[in-house]
VOPAGU-2260 file (C-alpha; in pm, 1 decimal, decimal comma):
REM VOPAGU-2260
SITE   aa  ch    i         X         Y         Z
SITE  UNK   A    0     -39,6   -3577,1     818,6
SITE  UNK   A    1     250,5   -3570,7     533,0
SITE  UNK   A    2     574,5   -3584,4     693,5
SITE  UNK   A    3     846,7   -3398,7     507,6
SITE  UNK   A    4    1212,4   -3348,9     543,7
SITE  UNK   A    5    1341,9   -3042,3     445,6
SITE  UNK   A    6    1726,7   -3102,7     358,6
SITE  UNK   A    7    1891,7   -2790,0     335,2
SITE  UNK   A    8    2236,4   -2833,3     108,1
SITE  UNK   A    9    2509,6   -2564,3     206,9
SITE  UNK   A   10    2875,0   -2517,8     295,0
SITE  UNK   A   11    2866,9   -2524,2     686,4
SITE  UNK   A   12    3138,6   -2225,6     672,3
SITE  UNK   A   13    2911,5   -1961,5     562,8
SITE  UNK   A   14    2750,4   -1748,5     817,3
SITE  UNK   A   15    2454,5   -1679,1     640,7
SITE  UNK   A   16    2259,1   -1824,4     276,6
SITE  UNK   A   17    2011,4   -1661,7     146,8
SITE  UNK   A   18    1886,9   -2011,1      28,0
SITE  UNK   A   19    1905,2   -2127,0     350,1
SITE  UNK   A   20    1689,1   -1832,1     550,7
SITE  UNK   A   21    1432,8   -1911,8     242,4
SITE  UNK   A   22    1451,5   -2301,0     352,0
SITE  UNK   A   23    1344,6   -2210,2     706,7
SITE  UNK   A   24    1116,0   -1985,6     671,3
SITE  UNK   A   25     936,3   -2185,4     382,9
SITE  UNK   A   26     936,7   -2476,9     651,8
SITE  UNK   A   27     751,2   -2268,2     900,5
SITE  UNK   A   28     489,3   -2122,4     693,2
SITE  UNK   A   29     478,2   -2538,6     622,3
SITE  UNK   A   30     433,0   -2645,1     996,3
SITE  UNK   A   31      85,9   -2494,0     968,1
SITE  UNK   A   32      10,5   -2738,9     708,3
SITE  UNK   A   33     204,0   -3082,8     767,0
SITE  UNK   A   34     470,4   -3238,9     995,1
SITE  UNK   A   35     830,6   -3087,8     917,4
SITE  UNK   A   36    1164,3   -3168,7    1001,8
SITE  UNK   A   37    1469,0   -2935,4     880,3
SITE  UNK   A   38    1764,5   -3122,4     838,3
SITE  UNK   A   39    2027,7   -2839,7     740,7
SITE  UNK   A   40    2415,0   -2860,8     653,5
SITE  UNK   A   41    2428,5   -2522,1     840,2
SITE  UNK   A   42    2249,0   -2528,3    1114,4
SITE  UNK   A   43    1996,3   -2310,4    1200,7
SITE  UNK   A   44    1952,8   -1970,4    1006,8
SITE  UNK   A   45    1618,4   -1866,7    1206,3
SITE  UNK   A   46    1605,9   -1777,6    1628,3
SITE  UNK   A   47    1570,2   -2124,9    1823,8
SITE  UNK   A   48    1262,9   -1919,2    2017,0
SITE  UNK   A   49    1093,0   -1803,3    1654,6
SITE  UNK   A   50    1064,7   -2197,0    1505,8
SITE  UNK   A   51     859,2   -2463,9    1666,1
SITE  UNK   A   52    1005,1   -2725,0    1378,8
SITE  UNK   A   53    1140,8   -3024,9    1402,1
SITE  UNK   A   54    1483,6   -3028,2    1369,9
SITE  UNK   A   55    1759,1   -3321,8    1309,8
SITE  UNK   A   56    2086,9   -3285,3    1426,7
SITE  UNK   A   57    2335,2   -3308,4    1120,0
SITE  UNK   A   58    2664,3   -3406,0    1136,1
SITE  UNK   A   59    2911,4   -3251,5     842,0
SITE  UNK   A   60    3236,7   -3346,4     759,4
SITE  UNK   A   61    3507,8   -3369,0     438,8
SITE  UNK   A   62    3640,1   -3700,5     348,1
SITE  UNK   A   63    3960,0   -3847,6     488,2
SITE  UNK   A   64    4315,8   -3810,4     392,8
SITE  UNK   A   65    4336,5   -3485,0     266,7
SITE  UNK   A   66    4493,5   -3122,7     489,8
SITE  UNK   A   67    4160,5   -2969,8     416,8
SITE  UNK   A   68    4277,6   -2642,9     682,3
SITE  UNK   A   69    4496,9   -2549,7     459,1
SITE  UNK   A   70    4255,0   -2559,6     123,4
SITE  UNK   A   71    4059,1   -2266,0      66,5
SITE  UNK   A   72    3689,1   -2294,0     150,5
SITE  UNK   A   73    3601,1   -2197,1    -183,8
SITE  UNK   A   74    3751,3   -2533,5    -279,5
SITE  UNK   A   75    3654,6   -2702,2      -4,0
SITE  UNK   A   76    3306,3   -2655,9     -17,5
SITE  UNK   A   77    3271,7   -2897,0    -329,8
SITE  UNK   A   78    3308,1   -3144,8     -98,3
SITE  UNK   A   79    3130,0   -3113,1     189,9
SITE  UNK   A   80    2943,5   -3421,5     343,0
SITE  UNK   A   81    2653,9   -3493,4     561,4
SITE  UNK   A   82    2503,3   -3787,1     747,5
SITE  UNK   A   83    2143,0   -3636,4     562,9
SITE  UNK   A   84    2128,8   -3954,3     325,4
SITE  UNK   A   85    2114,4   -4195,5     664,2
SITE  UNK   A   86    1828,6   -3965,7     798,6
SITE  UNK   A   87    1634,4   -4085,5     494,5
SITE  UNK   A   88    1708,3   -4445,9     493,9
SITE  UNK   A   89    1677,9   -4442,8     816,4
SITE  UNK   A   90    1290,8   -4362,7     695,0
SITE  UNK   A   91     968,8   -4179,6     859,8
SITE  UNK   A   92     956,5   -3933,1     614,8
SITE  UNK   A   93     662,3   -3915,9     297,7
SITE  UNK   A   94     863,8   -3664,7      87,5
SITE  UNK   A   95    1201,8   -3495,1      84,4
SITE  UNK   A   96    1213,5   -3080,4     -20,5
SITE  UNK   A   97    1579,2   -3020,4    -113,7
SITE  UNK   A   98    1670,9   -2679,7     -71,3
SITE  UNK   A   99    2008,1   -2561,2    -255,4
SITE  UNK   A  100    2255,1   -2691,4    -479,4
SITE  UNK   A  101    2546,2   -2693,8    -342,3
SITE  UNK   A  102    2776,4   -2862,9    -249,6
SITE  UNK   A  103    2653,6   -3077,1    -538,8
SITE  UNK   A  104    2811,2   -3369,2    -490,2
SITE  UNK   A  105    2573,4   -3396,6    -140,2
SITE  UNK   A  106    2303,9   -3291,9    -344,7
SITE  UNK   A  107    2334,2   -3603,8    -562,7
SITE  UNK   A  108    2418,9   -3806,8    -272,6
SITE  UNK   A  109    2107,6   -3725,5     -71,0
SITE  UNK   A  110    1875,1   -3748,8    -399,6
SITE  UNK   A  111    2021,6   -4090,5    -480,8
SITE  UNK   A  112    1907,6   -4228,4     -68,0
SITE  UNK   A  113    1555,3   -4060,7    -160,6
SITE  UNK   A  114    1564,9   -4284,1    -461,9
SITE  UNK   A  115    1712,9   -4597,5    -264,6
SITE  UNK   A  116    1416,1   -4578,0       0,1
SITE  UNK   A  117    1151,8   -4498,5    -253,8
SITE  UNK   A  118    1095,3   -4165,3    -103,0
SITE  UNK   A  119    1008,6   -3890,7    -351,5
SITE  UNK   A  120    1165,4   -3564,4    -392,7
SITE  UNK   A  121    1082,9   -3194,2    -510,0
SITE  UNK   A  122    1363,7   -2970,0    -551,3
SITE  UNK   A  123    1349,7   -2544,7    -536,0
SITE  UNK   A  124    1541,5   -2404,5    -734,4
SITE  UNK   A  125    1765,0   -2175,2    -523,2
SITE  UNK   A  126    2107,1   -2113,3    -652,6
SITE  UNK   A  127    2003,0   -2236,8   -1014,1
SITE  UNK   A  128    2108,5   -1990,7   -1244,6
SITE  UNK   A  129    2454,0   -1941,1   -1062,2
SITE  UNK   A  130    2495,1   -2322,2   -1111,8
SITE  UNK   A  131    2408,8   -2280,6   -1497,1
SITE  UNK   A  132    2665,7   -1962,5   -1500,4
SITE  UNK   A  133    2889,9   -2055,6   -1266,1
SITE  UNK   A  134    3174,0   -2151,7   -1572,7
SITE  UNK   A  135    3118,4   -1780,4   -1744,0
SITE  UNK   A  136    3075,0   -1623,2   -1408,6
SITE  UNK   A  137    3390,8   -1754,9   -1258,9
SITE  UNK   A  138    3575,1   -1684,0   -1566,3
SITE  UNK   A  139    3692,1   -2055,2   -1536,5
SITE  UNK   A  140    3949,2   -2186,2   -1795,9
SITE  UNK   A  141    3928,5   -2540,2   -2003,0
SITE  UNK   A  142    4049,6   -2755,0   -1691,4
SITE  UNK   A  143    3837,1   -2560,5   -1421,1
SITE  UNK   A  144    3580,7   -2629,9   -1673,1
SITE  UNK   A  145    3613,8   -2974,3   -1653,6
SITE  UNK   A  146    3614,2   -2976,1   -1297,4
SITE  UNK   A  147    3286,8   -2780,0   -1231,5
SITE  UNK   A  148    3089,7   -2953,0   -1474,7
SITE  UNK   A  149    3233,6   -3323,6   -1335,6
SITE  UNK   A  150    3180,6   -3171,0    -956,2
SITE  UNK   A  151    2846,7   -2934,9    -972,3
SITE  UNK   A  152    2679,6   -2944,7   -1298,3
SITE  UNK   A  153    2653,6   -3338,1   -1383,4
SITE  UNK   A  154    2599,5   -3380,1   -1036,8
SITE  UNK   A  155    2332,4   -3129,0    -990,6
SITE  UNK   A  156    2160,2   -3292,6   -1359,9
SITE  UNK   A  157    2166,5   -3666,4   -1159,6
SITE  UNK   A  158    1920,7   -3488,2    -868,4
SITE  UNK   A  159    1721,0   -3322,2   -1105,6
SITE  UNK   A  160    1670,5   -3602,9   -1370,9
SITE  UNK   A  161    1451,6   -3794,8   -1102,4
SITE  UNK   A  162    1321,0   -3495,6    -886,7
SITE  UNK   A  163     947,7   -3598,9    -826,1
SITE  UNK   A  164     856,4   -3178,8    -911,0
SITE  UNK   A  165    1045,8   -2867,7    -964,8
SITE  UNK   A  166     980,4   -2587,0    -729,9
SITE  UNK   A  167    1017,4   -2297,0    -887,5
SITE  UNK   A  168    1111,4   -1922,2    -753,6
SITE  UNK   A  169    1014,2   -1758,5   -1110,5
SITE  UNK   A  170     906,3   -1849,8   -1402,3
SITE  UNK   A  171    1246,0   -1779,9   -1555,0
SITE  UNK   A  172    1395,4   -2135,1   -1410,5
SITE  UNK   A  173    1145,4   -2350,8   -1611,8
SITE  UNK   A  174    1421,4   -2266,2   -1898,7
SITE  UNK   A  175    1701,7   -2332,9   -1682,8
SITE  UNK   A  176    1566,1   -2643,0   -1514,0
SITE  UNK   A  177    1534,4   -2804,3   -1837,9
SITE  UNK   A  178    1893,1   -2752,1   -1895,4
SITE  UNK   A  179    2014,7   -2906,1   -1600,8
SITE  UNK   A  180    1859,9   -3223,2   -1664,1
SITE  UNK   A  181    1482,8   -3175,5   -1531,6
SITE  UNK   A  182    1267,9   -3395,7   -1758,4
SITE  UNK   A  183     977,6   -3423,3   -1567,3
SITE  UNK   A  184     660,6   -3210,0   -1630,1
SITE  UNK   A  185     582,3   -3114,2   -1264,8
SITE  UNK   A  186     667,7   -2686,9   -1255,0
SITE  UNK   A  187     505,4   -2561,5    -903,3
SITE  UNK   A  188     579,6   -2219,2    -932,6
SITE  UNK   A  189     689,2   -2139,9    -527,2
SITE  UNK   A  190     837,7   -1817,1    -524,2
SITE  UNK   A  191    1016,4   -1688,0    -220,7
SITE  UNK   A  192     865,8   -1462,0      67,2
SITE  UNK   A  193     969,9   -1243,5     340,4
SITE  UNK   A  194     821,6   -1150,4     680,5
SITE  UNK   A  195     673,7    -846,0     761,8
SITE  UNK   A  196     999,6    -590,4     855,8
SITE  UNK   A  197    1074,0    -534,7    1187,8
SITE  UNK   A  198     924,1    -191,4    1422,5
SITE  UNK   A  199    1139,2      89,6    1395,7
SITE  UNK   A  200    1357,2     118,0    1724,1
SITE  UNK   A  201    1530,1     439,9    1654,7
SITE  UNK   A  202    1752,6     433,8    1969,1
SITE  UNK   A  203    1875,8      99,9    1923,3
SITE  UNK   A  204    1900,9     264,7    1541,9
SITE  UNK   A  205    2125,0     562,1    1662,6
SITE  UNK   A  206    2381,1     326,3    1825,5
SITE  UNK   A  207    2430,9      85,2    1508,4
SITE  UNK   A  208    2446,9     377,3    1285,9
SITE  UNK   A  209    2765,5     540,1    1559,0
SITE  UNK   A  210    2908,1     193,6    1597,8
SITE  UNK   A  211    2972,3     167,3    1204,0
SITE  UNK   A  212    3041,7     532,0    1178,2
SITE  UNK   A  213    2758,8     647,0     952,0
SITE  UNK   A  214    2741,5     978,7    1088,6
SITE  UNK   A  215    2409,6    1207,9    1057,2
SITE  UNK   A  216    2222,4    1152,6     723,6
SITE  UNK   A  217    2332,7    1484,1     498,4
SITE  UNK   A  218    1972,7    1679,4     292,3
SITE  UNK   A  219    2112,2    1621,4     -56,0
SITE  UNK   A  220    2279,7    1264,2      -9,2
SITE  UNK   A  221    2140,6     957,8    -150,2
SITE  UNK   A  222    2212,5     667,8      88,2
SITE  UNK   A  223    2265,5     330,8    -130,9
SITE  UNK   A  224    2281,5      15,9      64,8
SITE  UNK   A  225    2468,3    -345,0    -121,5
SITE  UNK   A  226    2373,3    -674,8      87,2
SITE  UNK   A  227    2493,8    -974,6       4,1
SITE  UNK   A  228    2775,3   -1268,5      57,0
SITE  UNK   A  229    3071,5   -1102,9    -123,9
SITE  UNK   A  230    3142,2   -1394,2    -384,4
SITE  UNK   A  231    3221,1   -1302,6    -764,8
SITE  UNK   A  232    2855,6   -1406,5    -883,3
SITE  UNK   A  233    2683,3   -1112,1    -666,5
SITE  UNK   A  234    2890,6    -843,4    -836,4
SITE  UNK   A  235    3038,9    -621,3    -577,7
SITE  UNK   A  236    3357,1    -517,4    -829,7
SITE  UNK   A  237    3081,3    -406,4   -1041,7
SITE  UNK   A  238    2909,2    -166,0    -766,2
SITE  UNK   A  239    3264,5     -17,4    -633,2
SITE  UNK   A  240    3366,2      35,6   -1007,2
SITE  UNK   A  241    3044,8     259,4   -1066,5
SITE  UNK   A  242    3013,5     423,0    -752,4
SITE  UNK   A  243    3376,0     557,8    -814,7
SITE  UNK   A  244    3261,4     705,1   -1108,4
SITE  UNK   A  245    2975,0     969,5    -954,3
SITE  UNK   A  246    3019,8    1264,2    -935,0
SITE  UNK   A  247    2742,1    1329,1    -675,6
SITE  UNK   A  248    2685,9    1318,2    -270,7
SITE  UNK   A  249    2631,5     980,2    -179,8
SITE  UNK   A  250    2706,7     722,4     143,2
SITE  UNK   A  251    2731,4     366,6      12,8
SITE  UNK   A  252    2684,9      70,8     248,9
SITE  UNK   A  253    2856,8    -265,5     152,3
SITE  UNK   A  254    2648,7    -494,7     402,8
SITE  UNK   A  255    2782,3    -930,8     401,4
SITE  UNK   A  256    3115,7   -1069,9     573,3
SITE  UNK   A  257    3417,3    -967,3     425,2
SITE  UNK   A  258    3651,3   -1148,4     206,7
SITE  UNK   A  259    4016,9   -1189,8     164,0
SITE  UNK   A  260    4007,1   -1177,5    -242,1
SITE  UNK   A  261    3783,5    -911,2    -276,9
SITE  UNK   A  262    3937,2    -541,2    -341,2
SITE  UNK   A  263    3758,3    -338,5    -149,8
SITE  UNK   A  264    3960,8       8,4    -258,1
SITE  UNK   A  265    3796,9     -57,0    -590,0
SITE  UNK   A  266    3592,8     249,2    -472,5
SITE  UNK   A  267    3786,6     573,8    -388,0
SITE  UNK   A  268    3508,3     862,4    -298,6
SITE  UNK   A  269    3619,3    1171,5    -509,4
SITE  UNK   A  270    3481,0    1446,9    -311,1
SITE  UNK   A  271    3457,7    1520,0      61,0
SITE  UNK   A  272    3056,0    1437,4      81,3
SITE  UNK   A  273    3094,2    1039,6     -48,9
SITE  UNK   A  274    3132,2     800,2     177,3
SITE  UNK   A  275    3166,4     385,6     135,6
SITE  UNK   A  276    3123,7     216,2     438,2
SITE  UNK   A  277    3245,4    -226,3     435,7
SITE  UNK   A  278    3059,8    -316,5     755,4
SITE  UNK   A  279    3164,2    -691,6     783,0
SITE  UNK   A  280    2870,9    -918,5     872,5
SITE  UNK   A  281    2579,9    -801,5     986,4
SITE  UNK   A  282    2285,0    -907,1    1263,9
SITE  UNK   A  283    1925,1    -890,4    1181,1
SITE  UNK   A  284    1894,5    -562,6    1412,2
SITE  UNK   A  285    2158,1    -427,3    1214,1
SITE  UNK   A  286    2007,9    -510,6     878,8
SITE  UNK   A  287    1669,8    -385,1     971,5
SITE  UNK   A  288    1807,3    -113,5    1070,9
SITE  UNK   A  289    2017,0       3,7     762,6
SITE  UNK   A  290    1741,8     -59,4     548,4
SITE  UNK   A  291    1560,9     228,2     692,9
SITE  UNK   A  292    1857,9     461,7     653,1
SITE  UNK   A  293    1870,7     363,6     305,5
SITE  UNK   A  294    1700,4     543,5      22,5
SITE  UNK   A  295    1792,0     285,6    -237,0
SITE  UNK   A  296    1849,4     -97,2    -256,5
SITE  UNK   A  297    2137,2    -189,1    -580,6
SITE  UNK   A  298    2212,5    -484,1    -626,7
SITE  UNK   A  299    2430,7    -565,2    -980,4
SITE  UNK   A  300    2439,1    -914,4    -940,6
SITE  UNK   A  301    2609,1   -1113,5   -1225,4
SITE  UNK   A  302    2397,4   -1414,1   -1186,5
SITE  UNK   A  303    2081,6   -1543,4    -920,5
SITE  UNK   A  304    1801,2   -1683,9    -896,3
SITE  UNK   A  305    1555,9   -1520,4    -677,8
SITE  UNK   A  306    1768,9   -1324,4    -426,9
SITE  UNK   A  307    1611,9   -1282,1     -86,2
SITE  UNK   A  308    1775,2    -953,2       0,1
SITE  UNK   A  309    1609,7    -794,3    -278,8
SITE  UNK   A  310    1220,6    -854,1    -136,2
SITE  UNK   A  311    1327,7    -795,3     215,3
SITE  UNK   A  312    1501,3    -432,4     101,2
SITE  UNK   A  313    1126,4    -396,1     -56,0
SITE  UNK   A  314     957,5    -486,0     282,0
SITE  UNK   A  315    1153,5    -179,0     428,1
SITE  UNK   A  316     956,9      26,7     120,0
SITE  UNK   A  317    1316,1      56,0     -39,3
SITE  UNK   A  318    1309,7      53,5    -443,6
SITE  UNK   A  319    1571,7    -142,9    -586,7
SITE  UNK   A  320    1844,4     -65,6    -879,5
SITE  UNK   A  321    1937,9    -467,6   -1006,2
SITE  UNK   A  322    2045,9    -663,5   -1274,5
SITE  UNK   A  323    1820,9    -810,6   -1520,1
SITE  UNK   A  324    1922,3   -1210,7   -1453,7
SITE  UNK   A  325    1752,2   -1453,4   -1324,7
SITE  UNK   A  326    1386,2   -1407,7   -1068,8
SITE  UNK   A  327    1484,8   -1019,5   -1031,5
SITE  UNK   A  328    1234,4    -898,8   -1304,1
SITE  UNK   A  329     938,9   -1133,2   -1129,3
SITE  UNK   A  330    1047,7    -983,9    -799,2
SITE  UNK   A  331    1022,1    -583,2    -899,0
SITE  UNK   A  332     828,1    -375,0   -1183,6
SITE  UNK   A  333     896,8     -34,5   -1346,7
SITE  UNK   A  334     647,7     122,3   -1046,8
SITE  UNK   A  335     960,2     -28,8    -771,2
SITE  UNK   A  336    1246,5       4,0    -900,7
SITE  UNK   A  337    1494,2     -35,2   -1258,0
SITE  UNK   A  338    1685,7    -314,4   -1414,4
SITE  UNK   A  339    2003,3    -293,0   -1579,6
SITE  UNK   A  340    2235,8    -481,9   -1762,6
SITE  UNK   A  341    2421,2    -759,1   -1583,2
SITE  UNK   A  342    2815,5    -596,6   -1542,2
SITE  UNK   A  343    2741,2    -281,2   -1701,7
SITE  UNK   A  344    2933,2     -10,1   -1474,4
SITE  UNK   A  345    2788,0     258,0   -1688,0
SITE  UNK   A  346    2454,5     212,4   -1695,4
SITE  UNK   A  347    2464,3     157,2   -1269,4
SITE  UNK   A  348    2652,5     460,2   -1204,2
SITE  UNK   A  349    2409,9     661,4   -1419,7
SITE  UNK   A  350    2142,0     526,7   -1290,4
SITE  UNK   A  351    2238,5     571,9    -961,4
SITE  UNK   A  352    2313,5     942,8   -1049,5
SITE  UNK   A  353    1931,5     961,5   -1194,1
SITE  UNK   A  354    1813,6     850,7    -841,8
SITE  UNK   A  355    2041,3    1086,0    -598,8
SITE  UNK   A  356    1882,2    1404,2    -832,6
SITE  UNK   A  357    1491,9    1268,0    -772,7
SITE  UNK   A  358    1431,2    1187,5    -413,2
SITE  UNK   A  359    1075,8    1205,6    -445,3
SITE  UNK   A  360    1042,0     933,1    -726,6
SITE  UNK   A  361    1231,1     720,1    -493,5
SITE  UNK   A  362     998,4     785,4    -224,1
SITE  UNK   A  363     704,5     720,0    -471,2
SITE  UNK   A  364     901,9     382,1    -610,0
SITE  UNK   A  365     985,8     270,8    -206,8
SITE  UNK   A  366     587,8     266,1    -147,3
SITE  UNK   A  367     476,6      62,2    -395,1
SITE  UNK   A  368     777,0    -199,3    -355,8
SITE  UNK   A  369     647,3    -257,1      20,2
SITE  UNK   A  370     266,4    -287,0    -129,9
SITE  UNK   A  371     429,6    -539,3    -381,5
SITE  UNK   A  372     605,7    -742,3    -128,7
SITE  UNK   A  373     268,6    -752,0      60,3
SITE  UNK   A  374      64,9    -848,5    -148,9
SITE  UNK   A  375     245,2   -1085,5    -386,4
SITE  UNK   A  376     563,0   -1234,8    -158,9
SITE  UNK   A  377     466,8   -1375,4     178,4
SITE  UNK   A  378     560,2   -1694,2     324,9
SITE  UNK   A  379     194,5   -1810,9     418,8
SITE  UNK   A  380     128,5   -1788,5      39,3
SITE  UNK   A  381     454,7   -1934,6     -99,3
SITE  UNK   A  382     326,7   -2211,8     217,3
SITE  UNK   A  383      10,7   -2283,9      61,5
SITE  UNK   A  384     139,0   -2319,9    -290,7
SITE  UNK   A  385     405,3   -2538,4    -160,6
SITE  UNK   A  386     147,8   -2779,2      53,8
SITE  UNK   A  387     -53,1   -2804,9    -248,4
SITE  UNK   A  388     226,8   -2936,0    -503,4
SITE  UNK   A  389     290,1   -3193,0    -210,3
SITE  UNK   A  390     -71,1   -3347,7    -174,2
SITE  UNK   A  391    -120,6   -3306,1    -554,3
SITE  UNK   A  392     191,9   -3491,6    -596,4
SITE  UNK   A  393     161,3   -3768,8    -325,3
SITE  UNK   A  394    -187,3   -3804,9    -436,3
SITE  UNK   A  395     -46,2   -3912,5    -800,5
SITE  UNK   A  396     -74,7   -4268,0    -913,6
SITE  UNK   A  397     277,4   -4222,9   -1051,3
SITE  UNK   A  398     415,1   -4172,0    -679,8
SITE  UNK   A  399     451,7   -4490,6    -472,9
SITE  UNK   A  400     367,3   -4436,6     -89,5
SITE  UNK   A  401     697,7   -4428,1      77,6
SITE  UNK   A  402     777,4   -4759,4     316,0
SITE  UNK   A  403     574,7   -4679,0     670,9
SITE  UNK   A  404     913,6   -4754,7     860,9
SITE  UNK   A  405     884,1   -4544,1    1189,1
SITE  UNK   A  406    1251,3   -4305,4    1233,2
SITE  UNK   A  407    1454,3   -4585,6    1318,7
SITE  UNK   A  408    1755,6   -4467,0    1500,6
SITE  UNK   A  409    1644,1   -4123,1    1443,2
SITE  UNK   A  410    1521,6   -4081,1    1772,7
SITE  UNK   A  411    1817,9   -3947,3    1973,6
SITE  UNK   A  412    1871,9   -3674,1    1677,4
SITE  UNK   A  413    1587,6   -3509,2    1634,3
SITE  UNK   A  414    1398,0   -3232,2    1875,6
SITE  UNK   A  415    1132,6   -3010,6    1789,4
SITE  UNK   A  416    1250,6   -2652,4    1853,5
SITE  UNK   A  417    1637,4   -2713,9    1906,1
SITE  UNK   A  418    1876,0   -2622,3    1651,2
SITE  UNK   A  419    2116,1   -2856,3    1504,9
């Protein structure tokens, strides 16, 4: 059986990565298929009871000598370390999966061990077009420049220069792995899924709606629901600045943890029957849950990949208003939901307006965005592709069978089913 460690690369202060969630769940659709062990910067993003992987306990820390408590974590998560590299030299394992770019200097690090015990490694592409951005997203000046292309982008272009096969979430990052230093001719295209969405529970419902103070849903009100981690690529300025621009009934719910730089008074409601509601972070229940109040998913995202949220909103048959970057226009059609221009305030508050004034073409739009999710994004298929890549790949004559050293000093670290 092929034996696989799935290194998930993430700042250990976020409470939630969409990258992350897609790691784990990827991993168990792969546990059907071949012998798995998550090794994540993070922890665990799935229920200890819902995973029967193997897990290794990872140990994260930032290098000596400097007051990292009082750095900002936007800063600090450049330089994030793990123990991840030792797990591999430490050996056992016939491939690596890396999962996530950042922090890239880790990313690097733990390629480079791959490389040092002859293990091969395939790399998905999550977070790729933010890495590729990140300089115009940021609005970053000549010397923070200089600094994210010495600390993330050269970095990320070592990993990727020797990656065994690209795992792709769209077609679109073919383009974009090229420019990050991919030279390789190995393209799996692996797109994300999502699991089927939870049974209604409309008590439980009731009391998350009262706790955030919702309210009863209005006959004439669109309800528009945001979910995200509230960093500058995801474009929450954007969706305040056009929201305070309607002129119609709406409720608008900001779902992610809150952040200190963001302005969240961007958004002033005009009229009596618009509401915004911030909720903070959220908890599966609650998500579920607030995707069936919604009527519409929007998501003006300045730059991403292959965003998670948007496919799960889908699962809840919610059609989706996003920005045309990145995976979005594999993820949705014209029959689901509309695209607009990346940072246009305009064209999202009109289009919003279009929506609130045709609730039964977003009823239409919300069924066949659950039959697209269905049929074309599901973990046991995005599974299968993903096993395939890895016997076609291990099966090449241009891959060297990794040394057969059993997990030496591994032992006391890893349990199946326990969360790191």
């Amino acid at each position: 059986m092929i034996r696989v460690l799935a290194a998930i690369v993430a700042p250990p202060h976020l409470s939630v990565s969409g990258a992350g969630r897609a790691a784990e769940q990827l991993s168990l659709g792969l546990a059907q298929h071949c012998d798995v062990t998550i090794a994540s910067m993070m922890g665990s993003q799935t229920a200890p009871e819902e995973s029967k992987l193997r897990r290794a306990a990872v140990k994260v820390t930032l290098p000596f000598g400097l007051p990292w408590q009082r750095i900002p974590n936007r800063y600090r998560t450049l330089f994030y370390r793990s123990d991840i590299p030792e797990l591999i030299r430490a050996g056992g394992f016939d491939l690596v999966h890396l999962h996530n770019p950042m922090p890239a200097l880790e990313m690097a690090r733990i390629a480079r061990a791959c490389r040092q015990a002859g293990i091969p490694y395939v790399v998905s592409t999550h977070g790729f077009n933010e890495i590729a951005n990140g300089d115009r997203i940021y609005g970053f000046g000549l010397l923070k420049q200089l600094v994210w292309k010495s600390l993330v982008t050269l970095p990320v272009r070592s990993a990727l220069r020797h990656a065994a096969a690209i795992f792709a979430l769209s077609p679109a990052d073919k383009e974009i792995s090229r420019k990050l230093g991919f030279a390789g001719d190995a393209f799996a295209l692996v797109p994300n899924g999502v699991p089927a969405s939870r049974p209604a529970d409309p008590a439980g419902d009731e009391a998350i709606y009262a706790r955030l103070g919702l309210g009863e849903r209005k006959p004439g009100r669109i309800t528009c629901m945001f979910l995200a981690n509230h960093t500058p690529n995801k474009g929450l300025p954007i969706l305040l600045s056009a929201f305070s621009q309607l002129d119609c009934p709406y409720q608008l719910i900001v779902g992610g943890e809150k952040r200190p730089e963001v302005d969240y008074g961007l958004a002033s409601p005009r009229r009596p029957d618009q509401q915004i509601v911030v909720t903070g972070r959220l908890s599966d229940d609650e998500v579920a849950a607030l995707f069936r109040r919604s009527d519409l998913f929007v998501f003006p995202t300045l730059a991403d990949t292959f965003p998670l949220a948007i496919l799960e909103a889908m699962s809840y048959g919610l059609p989706v208003l996003a920005s045309h970057v990145g995976g979005i226009p594999y993820q949705i059609d014209d029959r689901c939901g509309r695209l607009v221009e990346a940072g246009n305030v305009e064209q999202l508050a009109e289009a919003v307006s279009r929506f609130a004034r045709a609730p039964a073409t977003l009823a239409k739009m919300g069924r066949h965005a659950r039959a697209r999710v269905a049929t074309q994004f599901t973990w046991d298929s995005a599974a299968s592709r993903a096993f395939a890549e890895y016997e076609r790949l291990l099966s090449s004559p241009h891959i060297k069978p990794a040394p057969a050293k059993p997990r030496v000093g591994a032992a006391t670290r890893i349990e199946r089913g326990t969360p790191a």
